[in-house]
N, C-alpha and C positions, 0 to 999 in steps of 0.2 A: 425458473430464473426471474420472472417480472413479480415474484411473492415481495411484497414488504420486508424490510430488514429493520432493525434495529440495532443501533453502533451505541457501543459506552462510552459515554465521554467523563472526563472529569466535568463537574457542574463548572468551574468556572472559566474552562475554555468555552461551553457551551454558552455563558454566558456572556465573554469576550466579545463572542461574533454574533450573539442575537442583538446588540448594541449597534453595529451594525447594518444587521437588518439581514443578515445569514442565518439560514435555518443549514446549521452544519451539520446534521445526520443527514438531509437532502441529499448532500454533495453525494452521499456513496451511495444511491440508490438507483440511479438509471443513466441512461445515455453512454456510457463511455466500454469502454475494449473492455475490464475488469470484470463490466456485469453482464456482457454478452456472455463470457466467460463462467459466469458464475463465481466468479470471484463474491466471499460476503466478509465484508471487517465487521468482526465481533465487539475488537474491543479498540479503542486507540487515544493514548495521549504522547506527548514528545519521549517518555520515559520506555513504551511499550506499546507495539499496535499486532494486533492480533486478527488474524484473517482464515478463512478455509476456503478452497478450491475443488470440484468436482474432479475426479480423475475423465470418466464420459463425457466424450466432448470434446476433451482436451487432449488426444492422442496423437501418435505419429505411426504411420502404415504398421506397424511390427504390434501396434495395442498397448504399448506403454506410453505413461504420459511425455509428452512431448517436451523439450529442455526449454521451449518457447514459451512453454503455457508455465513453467517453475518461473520463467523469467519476468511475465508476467503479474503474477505475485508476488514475486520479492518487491519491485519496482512499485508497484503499486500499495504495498505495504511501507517500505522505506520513504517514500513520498509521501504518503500522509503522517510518518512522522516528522521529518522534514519541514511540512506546513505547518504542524504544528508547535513544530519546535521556533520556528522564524515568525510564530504571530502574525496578526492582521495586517502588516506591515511588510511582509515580504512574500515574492511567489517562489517557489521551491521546484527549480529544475534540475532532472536528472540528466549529470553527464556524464557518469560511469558508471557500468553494471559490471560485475564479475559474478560467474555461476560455474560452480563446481557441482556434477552430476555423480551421485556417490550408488543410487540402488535405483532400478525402474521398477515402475508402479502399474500395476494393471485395471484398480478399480479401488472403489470407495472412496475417500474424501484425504487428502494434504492439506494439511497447516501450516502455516508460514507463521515465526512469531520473528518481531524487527526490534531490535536495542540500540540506542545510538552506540557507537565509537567514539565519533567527536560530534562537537556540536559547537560551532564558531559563531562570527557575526554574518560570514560570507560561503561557511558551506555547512554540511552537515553531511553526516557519514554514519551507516547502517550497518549490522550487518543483521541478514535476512537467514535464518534458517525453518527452511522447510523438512516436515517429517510426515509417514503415512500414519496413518490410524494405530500401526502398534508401536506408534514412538523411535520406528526407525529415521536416522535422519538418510533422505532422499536428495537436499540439496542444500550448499553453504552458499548463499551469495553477501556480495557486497555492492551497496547503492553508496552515491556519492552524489548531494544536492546541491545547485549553485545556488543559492539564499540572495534573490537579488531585490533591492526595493521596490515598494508598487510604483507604478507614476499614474501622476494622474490621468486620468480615461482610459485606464487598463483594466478596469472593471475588478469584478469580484478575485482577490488574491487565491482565495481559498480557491477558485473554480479551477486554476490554471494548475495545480500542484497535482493532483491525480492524474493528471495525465502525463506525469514521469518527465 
């Protein structure tokens, strides 16, 4: 879990936020719930963020993955689209999650891929669908971001957005 990751950005959100002085592949790499998790975003721009989760690890007493740990990546996938849909300019909180648990999983790797719904000046709305390794989907969620301005001395936007 502490292995280097590498996240796809579109070059010119990457370069939005190096202007800045944000090295944004960082943001996904350590400290937060996501990556204790194992949580790794593959790919991610406002259009499409793309993630995978270990199932080990992630369980609930019975050995299937837990509705917690699916929740976990929705949330953390739909907030970094969110962020990146609101720009340098706004921090992207999450204040509704909905997850619907369709199949349980006992091992190998979940994918979550996040599409917006909407995308405003003041919120942003996802929906998150996670699937196991043979393309079954496993769970449909929906994130809903409050897209609110930075102010000043509230530090880096992007830092506050993964953490849902």
């Amino acid at each position: 879990m502490g292995e280097q990751q590498y996240v796809k950005f579109p070059q010119e959100v990457l370069d939005e936020y190096a202007a800045l002085g944000i090295d944004l592949p960082a943001l996904f790499s350590a400290g937060h719930l996501g990556t204790r998790m194992g949580v790794q975003v593959l790919e991610a721009s406002a259009d499409r963020v793309v993630g995978t989760m270990p199932v080990e690890g992630n369980t609930q007493p019975y050995g299937l993955l837990h509705g917690g740990a699916s929740a976990v990546l929705a949330e953390t996938l739909g907030s970094v689209g969110s962020m990146l849909h609101g720009g340098t300019s706004k921090i992207a909180v999450g204040v509704d999650l909905n997850c619907t648990h369709h199949r349980g999983v006992r091992s190998g790797l979940v994918t979550g891929v996040a599409t917006p719904l909407h995308r405003g000046r003041s919120t942003a709305t996802y929906e998150i669908i996670i699937s196991d390794e043979e393309g079954r989907r496993v769970c449909s969620a929906r994130l809903t971001c409050m897209l609110r301005d930075v102010n000043p001395g509230e530090g880096n936007p992007a830092g506050s957005a993964a953490a849902g």
